[in-house]
LOLUMTI-557717 format. One record per residue (C-alpha): residue number from 1; residue in one letter; x, y, z. Coordinates in nm, 2 decimals, always signed. Layout:
N
(NUM A (X Y Z)),
...
//
This chain:
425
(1 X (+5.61 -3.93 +6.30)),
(2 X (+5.33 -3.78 +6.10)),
(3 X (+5.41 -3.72 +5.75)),
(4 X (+5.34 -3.36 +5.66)),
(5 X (+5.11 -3.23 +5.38)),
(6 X (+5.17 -2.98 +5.12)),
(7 X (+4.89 -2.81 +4.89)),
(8 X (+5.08 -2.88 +4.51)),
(9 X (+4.75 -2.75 +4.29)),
(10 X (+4.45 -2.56 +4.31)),
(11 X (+4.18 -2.48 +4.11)),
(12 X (+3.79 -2.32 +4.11)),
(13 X (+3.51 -2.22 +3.98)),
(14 X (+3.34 -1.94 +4.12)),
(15 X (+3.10 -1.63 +4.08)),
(16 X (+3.39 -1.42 +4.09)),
(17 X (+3.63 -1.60 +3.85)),
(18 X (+3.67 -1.93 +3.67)),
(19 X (+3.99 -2.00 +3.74)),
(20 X (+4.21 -1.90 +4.04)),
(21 X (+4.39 -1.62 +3.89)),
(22 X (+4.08 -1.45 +3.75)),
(23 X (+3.93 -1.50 +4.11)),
(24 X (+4.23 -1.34 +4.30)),
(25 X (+4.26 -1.06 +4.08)),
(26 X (+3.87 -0.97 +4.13)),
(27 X (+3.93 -1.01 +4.49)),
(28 X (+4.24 -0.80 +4.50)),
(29 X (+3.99 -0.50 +4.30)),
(30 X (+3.71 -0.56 +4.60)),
(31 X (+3.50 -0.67 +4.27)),
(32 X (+3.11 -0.85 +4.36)),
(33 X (+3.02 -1.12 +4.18)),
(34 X (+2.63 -1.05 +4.32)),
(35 X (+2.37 -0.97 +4.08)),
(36 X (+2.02 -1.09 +3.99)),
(37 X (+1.92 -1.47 +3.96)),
(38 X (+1.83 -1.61 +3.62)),
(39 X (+1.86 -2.00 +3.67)),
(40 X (+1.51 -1.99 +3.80)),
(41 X (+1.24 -1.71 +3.78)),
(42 X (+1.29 -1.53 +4.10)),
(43 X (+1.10 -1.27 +4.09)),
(44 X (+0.84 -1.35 +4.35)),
(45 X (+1.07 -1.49 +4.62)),
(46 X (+1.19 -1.24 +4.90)),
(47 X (+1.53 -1.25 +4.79)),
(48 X (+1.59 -1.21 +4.45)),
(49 X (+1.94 -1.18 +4.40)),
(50 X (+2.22 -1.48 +4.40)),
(51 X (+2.60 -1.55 +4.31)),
(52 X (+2.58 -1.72 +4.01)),
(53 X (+2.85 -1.92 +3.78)),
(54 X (+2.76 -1.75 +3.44)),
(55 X (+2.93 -1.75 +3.09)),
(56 X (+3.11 -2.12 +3.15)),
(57 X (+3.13 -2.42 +3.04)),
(58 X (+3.34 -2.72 +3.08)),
(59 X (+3.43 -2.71 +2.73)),
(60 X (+3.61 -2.35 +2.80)),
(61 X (+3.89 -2.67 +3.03)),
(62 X (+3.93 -2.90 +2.70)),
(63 X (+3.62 -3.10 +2.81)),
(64 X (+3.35 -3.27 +2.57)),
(65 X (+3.08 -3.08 +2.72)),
(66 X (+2.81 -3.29 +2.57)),
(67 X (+2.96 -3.59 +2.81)),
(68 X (+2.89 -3.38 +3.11)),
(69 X (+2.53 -3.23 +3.01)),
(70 X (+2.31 -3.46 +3.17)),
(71 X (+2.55 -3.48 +3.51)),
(72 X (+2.43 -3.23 +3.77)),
(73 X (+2.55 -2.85 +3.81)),
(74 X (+2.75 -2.96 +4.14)),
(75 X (+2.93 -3.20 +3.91)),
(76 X (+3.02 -2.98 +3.65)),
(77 X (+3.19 -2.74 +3.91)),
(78 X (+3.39 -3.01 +4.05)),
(79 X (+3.54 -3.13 +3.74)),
(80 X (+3.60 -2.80 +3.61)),
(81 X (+3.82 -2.69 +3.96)),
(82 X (+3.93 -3.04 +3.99)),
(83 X (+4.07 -3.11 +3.63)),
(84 X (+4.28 -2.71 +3.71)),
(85 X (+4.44 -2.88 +4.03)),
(86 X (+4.50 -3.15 +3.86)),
(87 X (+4.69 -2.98 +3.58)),
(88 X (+4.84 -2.72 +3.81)),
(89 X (+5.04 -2.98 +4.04)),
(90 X (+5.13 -3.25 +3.73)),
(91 X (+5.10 -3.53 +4.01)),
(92 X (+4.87 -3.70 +3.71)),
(93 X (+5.11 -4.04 +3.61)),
(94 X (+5.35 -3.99 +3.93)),
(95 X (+5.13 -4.16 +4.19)),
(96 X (+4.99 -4.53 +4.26)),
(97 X (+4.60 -4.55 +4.16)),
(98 X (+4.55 -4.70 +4.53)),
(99 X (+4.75 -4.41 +4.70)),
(100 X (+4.59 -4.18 +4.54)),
(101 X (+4.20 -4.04 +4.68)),
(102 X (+3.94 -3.80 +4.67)),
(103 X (+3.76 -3.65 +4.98)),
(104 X (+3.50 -3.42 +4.90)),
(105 X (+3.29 -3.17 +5.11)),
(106 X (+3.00 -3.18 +4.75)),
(107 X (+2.63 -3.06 +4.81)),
(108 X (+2.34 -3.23 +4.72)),
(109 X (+2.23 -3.21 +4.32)),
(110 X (+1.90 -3.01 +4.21)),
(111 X (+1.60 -3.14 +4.22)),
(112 X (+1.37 -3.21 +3.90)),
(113 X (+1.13 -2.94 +3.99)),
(114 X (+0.94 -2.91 +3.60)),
(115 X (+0.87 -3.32 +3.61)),
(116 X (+0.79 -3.33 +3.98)),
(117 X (+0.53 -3.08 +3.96)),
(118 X (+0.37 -3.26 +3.66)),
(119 X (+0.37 -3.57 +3.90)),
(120 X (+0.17 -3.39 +4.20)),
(121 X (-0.10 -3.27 +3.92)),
(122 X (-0.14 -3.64 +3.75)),
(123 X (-0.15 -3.71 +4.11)),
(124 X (-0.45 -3.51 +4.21)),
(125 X (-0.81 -3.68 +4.09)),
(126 X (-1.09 -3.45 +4.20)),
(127 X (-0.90 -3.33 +4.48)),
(128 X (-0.76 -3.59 +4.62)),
(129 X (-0.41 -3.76 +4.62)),
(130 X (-0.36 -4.07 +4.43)),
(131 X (-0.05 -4.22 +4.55)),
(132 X (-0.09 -4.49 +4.21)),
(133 X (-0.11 -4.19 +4.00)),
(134 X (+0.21 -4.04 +4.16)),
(135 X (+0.41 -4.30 +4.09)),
(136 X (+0.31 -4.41 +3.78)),
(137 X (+0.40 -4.05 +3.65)),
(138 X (+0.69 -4.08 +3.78)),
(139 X (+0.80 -4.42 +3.59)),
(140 X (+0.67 -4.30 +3.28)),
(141 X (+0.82 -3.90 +3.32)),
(142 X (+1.17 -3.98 +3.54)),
(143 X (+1.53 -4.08 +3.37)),
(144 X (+1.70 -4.26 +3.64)),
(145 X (+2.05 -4.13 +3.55)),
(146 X (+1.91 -3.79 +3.63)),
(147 X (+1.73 -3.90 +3.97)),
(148 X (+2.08 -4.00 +4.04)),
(149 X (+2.29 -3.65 +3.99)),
(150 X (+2.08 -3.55 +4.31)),
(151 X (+2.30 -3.76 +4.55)),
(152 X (+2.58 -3.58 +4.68)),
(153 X (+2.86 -3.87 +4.70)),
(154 X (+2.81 -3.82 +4.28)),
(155 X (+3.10 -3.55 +4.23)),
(156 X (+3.36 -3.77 +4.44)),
(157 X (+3.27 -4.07 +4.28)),
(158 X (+3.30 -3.87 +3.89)),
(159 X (+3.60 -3.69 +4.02)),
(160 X (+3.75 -4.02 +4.10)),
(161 X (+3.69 -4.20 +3.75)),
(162 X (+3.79 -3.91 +3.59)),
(163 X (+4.11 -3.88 +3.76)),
(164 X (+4.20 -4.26 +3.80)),
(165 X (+4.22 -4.21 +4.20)),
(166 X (+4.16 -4.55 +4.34)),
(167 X (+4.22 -4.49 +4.66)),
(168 X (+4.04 -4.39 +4.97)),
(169 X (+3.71 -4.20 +4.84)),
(170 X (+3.45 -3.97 +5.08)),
(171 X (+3.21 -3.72 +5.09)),
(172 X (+3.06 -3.52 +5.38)),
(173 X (+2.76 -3.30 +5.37)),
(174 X (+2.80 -3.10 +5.71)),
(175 X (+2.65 -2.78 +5.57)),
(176 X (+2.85 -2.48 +5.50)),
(177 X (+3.22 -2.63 +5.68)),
(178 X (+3.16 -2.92 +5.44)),
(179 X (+3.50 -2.88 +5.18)),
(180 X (+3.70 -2.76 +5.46)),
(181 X (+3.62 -3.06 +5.68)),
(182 X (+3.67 -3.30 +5.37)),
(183 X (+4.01 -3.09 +5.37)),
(184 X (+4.12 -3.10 +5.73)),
(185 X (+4.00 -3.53 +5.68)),
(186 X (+4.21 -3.57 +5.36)),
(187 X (+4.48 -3.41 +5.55)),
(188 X (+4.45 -3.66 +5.83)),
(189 X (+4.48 -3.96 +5.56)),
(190 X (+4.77 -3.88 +5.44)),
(191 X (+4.90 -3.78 +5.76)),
(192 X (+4.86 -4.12 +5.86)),
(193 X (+5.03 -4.27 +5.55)),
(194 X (+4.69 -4.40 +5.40)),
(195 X (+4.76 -4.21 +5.06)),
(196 X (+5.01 -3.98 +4.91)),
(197 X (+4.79 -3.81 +4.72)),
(198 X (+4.42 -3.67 +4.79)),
(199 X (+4.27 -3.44 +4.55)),
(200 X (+3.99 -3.22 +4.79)),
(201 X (+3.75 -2.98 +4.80)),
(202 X (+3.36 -2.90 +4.73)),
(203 X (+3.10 -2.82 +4.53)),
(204 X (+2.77 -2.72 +4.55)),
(205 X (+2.46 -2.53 +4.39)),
(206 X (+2.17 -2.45 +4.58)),
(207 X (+2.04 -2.17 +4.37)),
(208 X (+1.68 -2.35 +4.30)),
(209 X (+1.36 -2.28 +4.42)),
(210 X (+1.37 -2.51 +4.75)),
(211 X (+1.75 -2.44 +4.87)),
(212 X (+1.63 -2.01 +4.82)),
(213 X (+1.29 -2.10 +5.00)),
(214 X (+1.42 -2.28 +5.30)),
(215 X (+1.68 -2.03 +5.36)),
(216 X (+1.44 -1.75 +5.33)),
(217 X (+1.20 -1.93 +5.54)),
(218 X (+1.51 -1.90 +5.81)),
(219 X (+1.54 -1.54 +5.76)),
(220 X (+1.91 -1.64 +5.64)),
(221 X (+1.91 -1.43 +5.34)),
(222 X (+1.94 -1.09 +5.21)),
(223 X (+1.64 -0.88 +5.10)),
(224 X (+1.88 -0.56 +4.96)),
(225 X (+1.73 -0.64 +4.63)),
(226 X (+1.76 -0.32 +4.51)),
(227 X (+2.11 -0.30 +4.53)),
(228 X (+2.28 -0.65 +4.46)),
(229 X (+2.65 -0.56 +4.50)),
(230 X (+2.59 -0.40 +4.82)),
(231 X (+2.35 -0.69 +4.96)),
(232 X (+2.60 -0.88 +5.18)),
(233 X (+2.80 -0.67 +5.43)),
(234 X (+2.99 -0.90 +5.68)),
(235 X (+3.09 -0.74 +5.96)),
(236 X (+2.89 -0.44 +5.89)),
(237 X (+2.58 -0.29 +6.18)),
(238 X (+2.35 -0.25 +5.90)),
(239 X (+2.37 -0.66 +5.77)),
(240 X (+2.06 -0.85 +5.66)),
(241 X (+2.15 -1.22 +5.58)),
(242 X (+2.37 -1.38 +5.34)),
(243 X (+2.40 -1.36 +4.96)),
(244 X (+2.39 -1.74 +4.84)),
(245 X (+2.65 -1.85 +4.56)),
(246 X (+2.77 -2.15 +4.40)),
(247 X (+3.06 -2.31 +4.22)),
(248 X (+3.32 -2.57 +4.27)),
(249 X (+3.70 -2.51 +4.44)),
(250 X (+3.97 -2.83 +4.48)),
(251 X (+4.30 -2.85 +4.60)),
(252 X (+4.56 -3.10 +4.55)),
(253 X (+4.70 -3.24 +4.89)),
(254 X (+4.98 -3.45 +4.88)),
(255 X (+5.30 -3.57 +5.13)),
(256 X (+5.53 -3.34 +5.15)),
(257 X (+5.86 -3.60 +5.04)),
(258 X (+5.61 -3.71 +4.75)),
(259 X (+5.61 -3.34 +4.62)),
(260 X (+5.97 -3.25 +4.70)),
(261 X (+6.12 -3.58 +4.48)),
(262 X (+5.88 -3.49 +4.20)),
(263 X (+5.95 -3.13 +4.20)),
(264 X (+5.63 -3.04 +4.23)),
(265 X (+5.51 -2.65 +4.28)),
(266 X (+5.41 -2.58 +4.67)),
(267 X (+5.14 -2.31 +4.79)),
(268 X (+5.22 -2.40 +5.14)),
(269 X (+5.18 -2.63 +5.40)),
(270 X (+4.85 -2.74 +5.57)),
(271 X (+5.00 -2.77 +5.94)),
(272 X (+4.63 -2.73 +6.15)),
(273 X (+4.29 -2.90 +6.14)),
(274 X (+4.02 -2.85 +6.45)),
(275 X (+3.65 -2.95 +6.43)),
(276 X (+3.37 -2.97 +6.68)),
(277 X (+3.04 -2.91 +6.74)),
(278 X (+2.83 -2.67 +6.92)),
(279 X (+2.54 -2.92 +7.03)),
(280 X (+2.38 -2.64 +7.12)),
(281 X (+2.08 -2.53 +6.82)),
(282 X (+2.03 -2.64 +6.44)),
(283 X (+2.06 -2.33 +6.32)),
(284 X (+2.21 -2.13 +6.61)),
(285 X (+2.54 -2.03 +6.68)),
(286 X (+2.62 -2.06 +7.04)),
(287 X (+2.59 -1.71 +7.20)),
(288 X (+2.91 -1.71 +7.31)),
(289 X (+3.07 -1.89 +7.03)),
(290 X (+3.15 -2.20 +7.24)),
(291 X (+3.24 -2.45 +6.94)),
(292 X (+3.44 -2.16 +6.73)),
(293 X (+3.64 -2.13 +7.03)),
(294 X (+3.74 -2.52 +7.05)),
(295 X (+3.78 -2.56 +6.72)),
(296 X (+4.05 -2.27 +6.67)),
(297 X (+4.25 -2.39 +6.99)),
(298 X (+4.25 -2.69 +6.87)),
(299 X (+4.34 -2.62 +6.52)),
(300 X (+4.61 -2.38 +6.65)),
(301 X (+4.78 -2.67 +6.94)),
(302 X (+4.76 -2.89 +6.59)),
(303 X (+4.98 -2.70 +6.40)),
(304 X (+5.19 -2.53 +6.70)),
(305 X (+5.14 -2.23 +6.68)),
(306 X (+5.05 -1.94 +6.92)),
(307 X (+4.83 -1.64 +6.83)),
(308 X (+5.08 -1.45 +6.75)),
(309 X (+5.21 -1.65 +6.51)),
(310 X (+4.88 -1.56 +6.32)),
(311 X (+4.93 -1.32 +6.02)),
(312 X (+4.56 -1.34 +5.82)),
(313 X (+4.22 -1.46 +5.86)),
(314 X (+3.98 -1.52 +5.66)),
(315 X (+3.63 -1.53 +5.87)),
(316 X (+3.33 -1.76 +5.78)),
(317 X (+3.16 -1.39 +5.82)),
(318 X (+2.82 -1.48 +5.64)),
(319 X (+2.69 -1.09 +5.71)),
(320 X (+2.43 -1.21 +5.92)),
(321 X (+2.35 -1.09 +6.23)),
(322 X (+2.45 -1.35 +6.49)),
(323 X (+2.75 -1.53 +6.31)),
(324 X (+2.96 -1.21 +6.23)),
(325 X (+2.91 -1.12 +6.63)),
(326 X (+2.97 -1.44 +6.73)),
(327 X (+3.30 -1.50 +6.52)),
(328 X (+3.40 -1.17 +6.65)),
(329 X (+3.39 -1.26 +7.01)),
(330 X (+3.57 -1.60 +6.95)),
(331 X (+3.84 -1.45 +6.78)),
(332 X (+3.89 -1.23 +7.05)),
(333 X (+3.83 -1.51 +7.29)),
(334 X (+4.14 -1.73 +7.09)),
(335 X (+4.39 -1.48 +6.99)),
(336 X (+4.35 -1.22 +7.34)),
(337 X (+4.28 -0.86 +7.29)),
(338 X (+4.65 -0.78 +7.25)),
(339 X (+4.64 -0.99 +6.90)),
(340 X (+4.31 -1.02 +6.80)),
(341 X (+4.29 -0.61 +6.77)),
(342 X (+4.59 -0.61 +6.53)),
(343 X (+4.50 -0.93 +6.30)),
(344 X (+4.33 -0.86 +5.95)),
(345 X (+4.07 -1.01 +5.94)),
(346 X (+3.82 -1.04 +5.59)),
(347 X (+3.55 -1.18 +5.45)),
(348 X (+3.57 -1.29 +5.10)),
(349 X (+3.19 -1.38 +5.12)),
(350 X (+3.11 -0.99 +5.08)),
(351 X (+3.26 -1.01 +4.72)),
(352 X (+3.16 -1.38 +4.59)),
(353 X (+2.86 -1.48 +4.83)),
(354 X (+2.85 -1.81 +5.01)),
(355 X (+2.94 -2.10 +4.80)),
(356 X (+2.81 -2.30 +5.11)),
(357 X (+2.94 -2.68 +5.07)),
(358 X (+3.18 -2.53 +4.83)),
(359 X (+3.31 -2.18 +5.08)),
(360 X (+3.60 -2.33 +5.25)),
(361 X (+3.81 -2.46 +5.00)),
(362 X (+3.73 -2.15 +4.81)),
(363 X (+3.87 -1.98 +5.09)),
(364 X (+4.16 -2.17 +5.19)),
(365 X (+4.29 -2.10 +4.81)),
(366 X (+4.26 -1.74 +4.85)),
(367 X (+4.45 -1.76 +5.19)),
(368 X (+4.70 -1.92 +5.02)),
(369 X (+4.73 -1.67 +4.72)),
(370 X (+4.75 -1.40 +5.05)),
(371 X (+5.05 -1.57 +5.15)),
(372 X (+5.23 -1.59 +4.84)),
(373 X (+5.15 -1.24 +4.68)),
(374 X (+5.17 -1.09 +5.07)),
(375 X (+4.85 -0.96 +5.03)),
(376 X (+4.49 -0.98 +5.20)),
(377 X (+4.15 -0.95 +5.03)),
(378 X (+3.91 -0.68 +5.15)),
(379 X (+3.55 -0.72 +5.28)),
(380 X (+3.36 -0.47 +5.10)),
(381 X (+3.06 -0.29 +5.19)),
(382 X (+3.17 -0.18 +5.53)),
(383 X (+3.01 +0.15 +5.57)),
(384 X (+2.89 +0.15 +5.89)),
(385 X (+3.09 +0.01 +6.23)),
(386 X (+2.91 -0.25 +6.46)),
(387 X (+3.04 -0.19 +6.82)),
(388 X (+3.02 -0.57 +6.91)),
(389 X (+3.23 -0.63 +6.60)),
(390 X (+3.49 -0.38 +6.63)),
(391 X (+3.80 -0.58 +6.51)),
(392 X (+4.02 -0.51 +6.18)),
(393 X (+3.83 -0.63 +5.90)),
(394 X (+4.02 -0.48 +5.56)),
(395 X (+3.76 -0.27 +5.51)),
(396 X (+3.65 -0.21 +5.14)),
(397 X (+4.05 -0.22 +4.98)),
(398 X (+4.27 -0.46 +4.97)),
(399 X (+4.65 -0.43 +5.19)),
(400 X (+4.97 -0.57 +5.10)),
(401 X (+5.08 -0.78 +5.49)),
(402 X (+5.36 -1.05 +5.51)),
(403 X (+5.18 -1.34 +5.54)),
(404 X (+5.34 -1.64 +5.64)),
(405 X (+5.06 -1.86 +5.87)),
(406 X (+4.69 -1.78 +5.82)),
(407 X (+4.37 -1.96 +6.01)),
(408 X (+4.08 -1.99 +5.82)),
(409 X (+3.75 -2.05 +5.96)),
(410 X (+3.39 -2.27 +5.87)),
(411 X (+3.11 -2.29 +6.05)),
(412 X (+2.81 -2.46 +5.95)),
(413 X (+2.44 -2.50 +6.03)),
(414 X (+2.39 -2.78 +6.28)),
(415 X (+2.63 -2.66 +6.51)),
(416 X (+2.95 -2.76 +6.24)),
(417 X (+3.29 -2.57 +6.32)),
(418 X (+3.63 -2.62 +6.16)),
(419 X (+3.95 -2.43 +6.14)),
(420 X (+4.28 -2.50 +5.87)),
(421 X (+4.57 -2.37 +5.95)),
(422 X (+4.83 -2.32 +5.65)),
(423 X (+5.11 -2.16 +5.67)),
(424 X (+5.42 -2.13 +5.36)),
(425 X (+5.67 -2.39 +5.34)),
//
């Protein structure tokens, strides 16, 4: 028998709210956490608006901030959402070091963009490039401890000293489903009886010059500069690309007789886990949402359940064109017009932006605040109805709903999909 797995702590860090609380009550008031970007100069870029974490510090958790300032932004989000699961569950002290892991879903660091560029200028003698001159620069200008925040294993591997988890220890970097894969992966570990305990999640910042140019570059993003709170729209006809966020969101998994002898607190049960991929485009959804499709089924025959068992989702629902269509149909395609018409169905990302590496775990937190207040988040700034998405979306107001099983979705460029099922204990 497979052992089951029980969510005992959660915590975040997030454009909308620092802690979970703070974040579900600004969710609940259809609150935007959208505004103009100040951790780099934007003010040439075609998008010049962002989610950012502002006014925190881990110092606000207990932490000696000046240990943490050199470690990247990623990093700090991690620890900050990791050390509130951590504290939430009180699994610290009750677990072997060796059964206990970390499986992340972190984002790359930021780059060193002020020393670089001094590098390409040393670099240029009367026009040309001197590959000496580069890297000389960059011995005498470069601290390695900083060239090493950029890899993205770096938040597990902190997490894990930080924590004393000697156990199993991963991170994957497949885009925007990244912490709900590491999720739906942890799951599997201890599902297997390879740990008891796995502390999960994501984080990620890619609000920097080259993570805002590449996405504008892919006509990805929002150009509603003029009106930040209403940029992203999931959902809604009059979309124009996402709003890109950051932050840090963990959750404590952990075997479900493990939490029950140690009377620890339970959000609910994580009962389905499906993943594929589209092989279809890098960038592109398949047009008729091929992957989505699999990957609900089969998160849905993992945890048993049929669609009407289904009482929330919470969409990927960028607010750009294709994906909100796309997820539309596929829902419709999994849960047959008789359910998927009577589902609500909402995008958080309307209200926090994308946290991309960092989204799902986000999201799977606030699904599991939905089931134990009985209430679903709204997506705001639906004004205008798209007739190929035409499904409930909890438009602009929150709605109290027994919710008992919810299916949360992640998709991801490169053709990434992955679904959780949870559902209350």
């Amino acid at each position: 028998m497979r052992r089951r797995v029980v969510v005992t702590g959660v915590g975040c860090v997030t454009p909308l709210g620092t802690t979970v609380p703070e974040l579900w009550a600004n969710l609940k008031e259809g609150k935007s956490g959208v505004d103009y970007t100040t951790l780099f100069d934007a003010s040439n870029f075609p998008t010049r608006i962002s989610a950012e974490v502002r006014n925190w510090s881990l110092a606000d958790l207990g932490e000696n901030a000046a240990e943490w300032e050199q470690r990247g932004r990623h990093t700090k989000f991690a620890i900050g959402a990791a050390k509130q699961a951590m504290e939430g569950s009180g699994v610290g002290g009750t677990v072997d070091p060796d059964r206990f892991g970390v499986y992340l879903g972190a984002g790359e660091g930021q780059q060193d963009f002020y020393n670089f560029s001094h590098m390409m200028v040393a670099a240029l003698k009367n026009g040309e490039f001197d590959l000496a001159a580069f890297i000389q620069e960059g011995l005498n200008r470069l601290d390695p401890q900083l060239e090493l925040e950029q890899e993205p294993n770096m938040p597990a591997a902190y997490v894990a000293t930080r924590f004393g988890a000697e156990g199993p220890n991963f991170n994957c970097l497949t885009a925007c489903a990244a912490s709900s894969q590491a999720i739906g992966e942890a799951t599997e570990i201890i599902r297997r009886g390879e740990a008891d305990v796995m502390l999960s999640g994501g984080a990620h910042s890619m609000i920097h010059p080259f993570g805002v140019t590449g996405f504008n570059l892919l006509t990805a993003l929002s150009e509603r500069n003029d009106e930040p709170q209403r940029a992203s729209r999931p959902f809604d006809l009059n979309r124009d690309g996402f709003i890109l966020g950051e932050g840090g969101a963990m959750v404590v998994l952990e075997d479900y007789e493990h939490a029950k002898k140690r009377g620890a607190p339970i959000y609910g049960e994580i009962l389905g886990y499906g993943t594929t991929a589209d092989a279809f485009r890098i960038t592109d959804t398949h047009p008729e949402g091929r992957g989505a499709i699999t990957c609900m089924k089969m998160a849905m025959r993992d945890a048993a359940k049929n669609p009407a068992d289904i009482d929330y989702i919470n969409a990927h629902g960028t607010s750009t064109q294709v994906n909100d269509r796309v997820e539309s149909l596929a829902i419709k395609e999994v849960l047959g017009a008789d359910v998927a018409y009577k589902v609500p169905i909402s995008s958080t990302k309307s209200m926090m932006g994308h946290l991309i590496a960092a989204a799902g775990a986000t999201e799977l937190i606030i699904c599991l605040m939905a089931m134990r207040d009985n209430v679903v988040p709204p997506t705001i700034n639906y004004e205008t109805p798209d007739p190929q998405c035409d499904l409930d979306y909890v438009p602009n107001a929150a709605r109290e709903k027994k919710v008992r099983t919810i299916l949360t979705n992640s998709f991801g460029f490169g053709g990434q999909n992955i679904a959780l099922i949870a559902g209350v204990l």
